[in-house]
N, C-alpha and C positions, 0 to 999 in steps of 0.2 A: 172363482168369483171372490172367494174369500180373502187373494191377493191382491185383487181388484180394489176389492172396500180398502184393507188397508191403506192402499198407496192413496185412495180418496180422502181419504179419512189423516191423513198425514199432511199430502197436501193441501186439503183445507185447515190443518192446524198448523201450518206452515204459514199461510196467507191471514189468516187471523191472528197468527206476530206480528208479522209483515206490518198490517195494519195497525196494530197496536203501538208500535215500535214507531211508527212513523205520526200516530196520533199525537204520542206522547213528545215525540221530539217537536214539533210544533209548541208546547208552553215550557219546556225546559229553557236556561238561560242560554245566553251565546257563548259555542264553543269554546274553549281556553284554546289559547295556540302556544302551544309547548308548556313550560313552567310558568308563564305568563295569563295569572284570569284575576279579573275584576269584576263590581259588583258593584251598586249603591245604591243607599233608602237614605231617606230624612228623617228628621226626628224634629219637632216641633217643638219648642219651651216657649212660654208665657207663664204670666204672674200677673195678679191684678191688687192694685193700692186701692183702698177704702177711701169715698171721700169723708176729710176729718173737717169738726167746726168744734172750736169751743172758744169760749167767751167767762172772762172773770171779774167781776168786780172789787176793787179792792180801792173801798171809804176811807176819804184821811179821816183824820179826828174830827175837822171842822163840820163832816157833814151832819153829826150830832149835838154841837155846838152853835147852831147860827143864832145869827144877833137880832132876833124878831123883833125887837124896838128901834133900833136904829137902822136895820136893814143890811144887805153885803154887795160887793160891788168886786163880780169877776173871783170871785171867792173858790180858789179847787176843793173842790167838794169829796173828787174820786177820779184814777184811773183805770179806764178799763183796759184791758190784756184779750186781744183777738189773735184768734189762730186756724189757718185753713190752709188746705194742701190743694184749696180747687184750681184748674188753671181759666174755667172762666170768672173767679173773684169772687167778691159775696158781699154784701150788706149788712150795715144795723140800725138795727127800728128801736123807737123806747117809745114806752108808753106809760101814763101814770096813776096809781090807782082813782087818785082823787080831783084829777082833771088839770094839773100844773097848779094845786093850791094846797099849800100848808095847814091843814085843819087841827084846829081846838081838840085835844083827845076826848073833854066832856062837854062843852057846847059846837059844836060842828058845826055851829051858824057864822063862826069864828073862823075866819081864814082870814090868810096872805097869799096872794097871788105871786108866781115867781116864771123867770125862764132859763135856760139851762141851754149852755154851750156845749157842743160834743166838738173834741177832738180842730179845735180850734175852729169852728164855723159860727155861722149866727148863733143868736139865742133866740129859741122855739120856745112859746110854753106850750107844755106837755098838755097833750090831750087822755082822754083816755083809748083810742082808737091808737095803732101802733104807728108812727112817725119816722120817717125814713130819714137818718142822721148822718148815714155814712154810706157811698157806695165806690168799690174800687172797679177796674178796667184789671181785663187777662192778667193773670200773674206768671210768672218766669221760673217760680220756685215757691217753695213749700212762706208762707208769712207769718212773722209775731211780729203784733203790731200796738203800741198803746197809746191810748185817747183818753186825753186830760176831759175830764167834765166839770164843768165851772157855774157858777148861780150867782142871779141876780134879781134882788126885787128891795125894793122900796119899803122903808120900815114902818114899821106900825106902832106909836107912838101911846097908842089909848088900845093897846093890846090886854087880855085879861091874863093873870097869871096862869101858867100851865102848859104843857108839851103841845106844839104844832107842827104834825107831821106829814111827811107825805111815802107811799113808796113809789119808785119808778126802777121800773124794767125794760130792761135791755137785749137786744136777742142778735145775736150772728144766723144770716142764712146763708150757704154758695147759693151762685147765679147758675 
């Protein structure tokens, strides 16, 4: 019997290669034929661009200089310098601290009312609420772009001595 078991016991370690052998060749690759074997995976590459906005103001001289007596007319105040890599485009809003008026630095009761050209369009007086000045359509490429801003208002003749100012701001958003 003891020869018995053996051969049982072989043969079933025979058949549990068997199986193994054949398990295994099921997720192995396909055979080479001869010197001849190939193989292929992919590899994926991306990269992703940041969307960029920036926006600069740069005052001629004149915008510290107006003529509050006699008034200016179309006067370039300032260029602005817009930059976006968006490819849906972007916008610029301004708005003004003191409502589109020139105020008296020590009596505030003291203004000149003025309005302000962006980038060769109407003249808007500035509100304080943001005012949409500029809007582009899809871009094709990366943009620098600059927008003359120009002022006009009507002089004030019985003006009192002293600085009348205003600030406005200017903002780039993408769309």
């Amino acid at each position: 019997m003891t020869a018995m078991n053996s051969m049982l016991s072989a043969a079933l370690a025979f058949g549990a290669m068997a199986f193994v052998q054949s398990a295994s060749a099921t997720v192995a690759p396909p055979p080479c034929k001869g010197d001849i074997c190939t193989a292929k995976d992919k590899l994926v590459l991306s990269g992703v661009v940041e969307t960029k906005c920036s926006l600069k103001v740069n005052a001629k001289a004149e915008a510290t200089k107006l003529n509050i007596v006699d008034g200016e007319a179309n006067t370039l105040v300032a260029t602005v310098t817009e930059s976006t890599n968006h490819l849906a485009g972007y916008k610029v809003t301004m708005s003004s601290a003191n409502g589109g008026n020139l105020v008296h630095t020590s009596v505030p009761s003291e203004k000149v009312a003025y309005k302000l050209s962006y980038d060769g369009g109407a003249y808007l007086s500035p509100t304080t609420s943001a005012q949409q000045v500029k809007l582009t359509g899809a871009l094709v490429a990366p943009v620098v772009d600059n927008s003359d801003v120009k002022i006009n208002f009507a002089g004030k003749p019985s003006a009192l001595a002293g600085t009348f100012s205003d600030t406005v701001t200017f903002e780039i958003a993408a769309l």
